[in-house]
N, C-alpha and C positions, 0 to 999 in steps of 0.2 A: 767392720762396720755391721751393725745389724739391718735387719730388714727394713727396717720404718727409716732409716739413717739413709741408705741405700737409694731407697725408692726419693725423698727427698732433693737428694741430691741428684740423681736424675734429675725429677721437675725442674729443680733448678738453672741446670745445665742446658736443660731445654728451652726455657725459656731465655735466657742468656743467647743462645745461639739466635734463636726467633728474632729477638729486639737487635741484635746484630745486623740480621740480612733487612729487615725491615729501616732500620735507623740510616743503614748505607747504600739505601735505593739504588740495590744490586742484586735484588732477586731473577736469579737466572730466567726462572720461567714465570713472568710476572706480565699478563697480558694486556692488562692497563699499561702498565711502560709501555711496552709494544707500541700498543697504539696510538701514544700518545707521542713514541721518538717518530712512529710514521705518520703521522699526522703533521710534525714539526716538518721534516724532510719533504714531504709533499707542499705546506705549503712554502720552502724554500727554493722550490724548484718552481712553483706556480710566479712565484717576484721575481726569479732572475729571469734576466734578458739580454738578449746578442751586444755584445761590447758597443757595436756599431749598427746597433736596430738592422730593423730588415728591410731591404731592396726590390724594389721588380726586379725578377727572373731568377731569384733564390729559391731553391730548393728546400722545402720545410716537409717537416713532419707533426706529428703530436706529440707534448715531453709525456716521458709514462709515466702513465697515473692520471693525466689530463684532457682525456678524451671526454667527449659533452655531447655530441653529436655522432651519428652513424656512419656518417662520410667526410673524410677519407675512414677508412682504416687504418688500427694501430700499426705503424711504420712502412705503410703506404705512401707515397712523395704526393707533393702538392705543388702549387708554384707559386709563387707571391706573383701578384697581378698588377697589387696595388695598396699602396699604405696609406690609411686615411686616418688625416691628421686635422681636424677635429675629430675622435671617433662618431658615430652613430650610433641609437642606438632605436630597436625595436619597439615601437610605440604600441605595439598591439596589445588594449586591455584583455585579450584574455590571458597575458603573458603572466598576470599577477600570480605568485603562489608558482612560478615554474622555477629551474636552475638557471633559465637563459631572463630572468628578469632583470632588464638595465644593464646587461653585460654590454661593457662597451663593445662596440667590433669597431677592431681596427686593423684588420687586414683582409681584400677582396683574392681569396684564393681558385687558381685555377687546377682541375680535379679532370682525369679522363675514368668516363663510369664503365661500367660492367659491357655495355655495349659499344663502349669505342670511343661516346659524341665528349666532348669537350665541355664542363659547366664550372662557370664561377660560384663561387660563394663568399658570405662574409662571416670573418672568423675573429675571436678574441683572442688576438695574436700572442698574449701571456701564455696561452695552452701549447704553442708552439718552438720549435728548433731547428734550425737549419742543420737539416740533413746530416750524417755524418758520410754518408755516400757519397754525397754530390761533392766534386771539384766544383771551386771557386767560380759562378756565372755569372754575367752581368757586371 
């Protein structure tokens, strides 16, 4: 083969390979996919929900990835308090333009803080999972 023959056939090859990894949206290091199979998985994990919803005196944490709020802490325990069935939701106009706008909450979780006392909160229980720690309560 001569040079020009050579070099051709390169390009061609090359490009051949190119439209391959492209055409079989299987590029290894492809960051868009990335983000975009974690994107899927997050929010497949943000829909599922306990087979048998959640109880007073279950044991919950945050699913990861779904943390909204500062307290609890990622995989710090919580305690279902209370399942509220209409949920509620936060009418405060300066809510507009926030992540917590219209989230429903529908579960009143009990939290022990850094100093000890005991406080409830209300949570959009979709961010949540019952413990893998905790044995069966209530």
């Amino acid at each position: 083969m001569n040079r020009h023959q050579d070099s051709a056939f390169k390009h061609l090859m090359s490009n051949m390979l190119e439209g391959a990894v492209h055409s079989s949206g299987l590029a290894e290091d492809d960051p868009v996919n990335d983000r975009h199979e974690h994107l899927l998985a997050l929010q497949r994990r943000f829909a599922a929900s306990p087979a048998s919803g959640f109880r007073p005196g279950q044991i919950v944490q945050w699913k990861p990835g779904m943390r909204n709020r500062r307290i609890p802490a990622d995989g710090e325990p919580a305690i279902v308090m209370e399942v509220l069935n209409p949920p509620v939701f936060d009418m405060c106009p300066d809510m507009e333009g926030s992540n917590l706008f219209r989230e429903p909450l529908t579960l009143v979780l009990g939290i022990n803080d850094k100093e000890g006392d005991f406080l409830t909160f209300h949570y959009d229980g979709r961010r949540f999972e019952v413990s893998p720690d905790a044995g069966e309560t209530a």
